[in-house]
C-alpha positions as CSV (number, residue, x, y, z in Angstrom):
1,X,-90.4,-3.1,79.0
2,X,-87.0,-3.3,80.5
3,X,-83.9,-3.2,78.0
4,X,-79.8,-4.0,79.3
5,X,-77.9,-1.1,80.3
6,X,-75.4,-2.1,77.0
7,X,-78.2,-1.8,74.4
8,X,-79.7,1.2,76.3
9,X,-76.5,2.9,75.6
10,X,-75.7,1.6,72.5
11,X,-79.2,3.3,71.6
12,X,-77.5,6.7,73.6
13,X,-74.8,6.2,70.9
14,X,-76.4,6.5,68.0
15,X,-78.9,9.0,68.7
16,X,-75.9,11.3,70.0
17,X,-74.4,10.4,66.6
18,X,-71.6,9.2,68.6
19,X,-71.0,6.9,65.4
20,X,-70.0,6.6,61.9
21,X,-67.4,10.1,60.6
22,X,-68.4,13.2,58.3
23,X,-66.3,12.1,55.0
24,X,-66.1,8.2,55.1
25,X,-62.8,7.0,54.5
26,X,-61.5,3.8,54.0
27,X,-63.4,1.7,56.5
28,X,-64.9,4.0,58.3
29,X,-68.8,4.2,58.7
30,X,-70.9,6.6,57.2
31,X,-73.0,9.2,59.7
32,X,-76.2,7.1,60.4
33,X,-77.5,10.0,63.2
34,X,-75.8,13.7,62.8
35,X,-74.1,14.3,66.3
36,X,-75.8,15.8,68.6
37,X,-74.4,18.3,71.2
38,X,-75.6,18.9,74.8
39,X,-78.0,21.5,73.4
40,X,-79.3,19.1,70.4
41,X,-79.9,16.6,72.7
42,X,-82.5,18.9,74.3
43,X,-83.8,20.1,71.3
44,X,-84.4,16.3,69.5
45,X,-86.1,15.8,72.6
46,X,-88.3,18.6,73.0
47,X,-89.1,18.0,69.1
48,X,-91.0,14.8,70.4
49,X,-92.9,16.8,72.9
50,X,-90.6,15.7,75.8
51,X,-89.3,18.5,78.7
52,X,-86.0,16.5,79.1
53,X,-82.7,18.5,79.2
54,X,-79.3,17.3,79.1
55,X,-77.9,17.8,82.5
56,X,-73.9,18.2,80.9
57,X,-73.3,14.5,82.1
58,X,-71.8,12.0,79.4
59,X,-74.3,11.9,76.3
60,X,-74.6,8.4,75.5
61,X,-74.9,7.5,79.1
62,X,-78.2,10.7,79.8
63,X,-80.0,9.1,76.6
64,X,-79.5,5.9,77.6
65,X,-81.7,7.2,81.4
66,X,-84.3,8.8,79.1
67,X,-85.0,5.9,77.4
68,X,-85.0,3.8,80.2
69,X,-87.3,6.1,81.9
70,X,-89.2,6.1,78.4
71,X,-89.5,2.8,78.7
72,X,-90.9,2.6,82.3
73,X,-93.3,4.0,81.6
């Protein structure tokens, strides 16, 4: 299954928790995914039985490469 780069990172996004604040306010969204640092990353991965680690390159973009690999596969 093959997915575009766009929604691949979109995907990145949320699972980083890249979206949505702390406190809403006003119109802002509420936290759908708690953010996720470099070493969370690794760890929500390894929680699924997966030996990826973040490499330190931009968040969004490295989940986006695991799931495309995921997906690949």
């Amino acid at each position: 299954m093959e997915f575009k780069k766009r929604t691949l990172e979109r995907l990145g996004d949320l699972i980083c928790g890249s979206f949505g604040a702390d406190v809403p306010r006003g119109d802002t969204e509420p936290p759908y995914f708690p953010y996720r640092s470099s070493k969370y990353l690794t760890e929500f991965f390894g929680e699924l039985d997966m030996d990826w680690e973040h490499d330190g390159s931009m968040r969004h973009r490295w989940v986006a490469g695991v799931l495309e690999q995921l997906l690949a596969e």
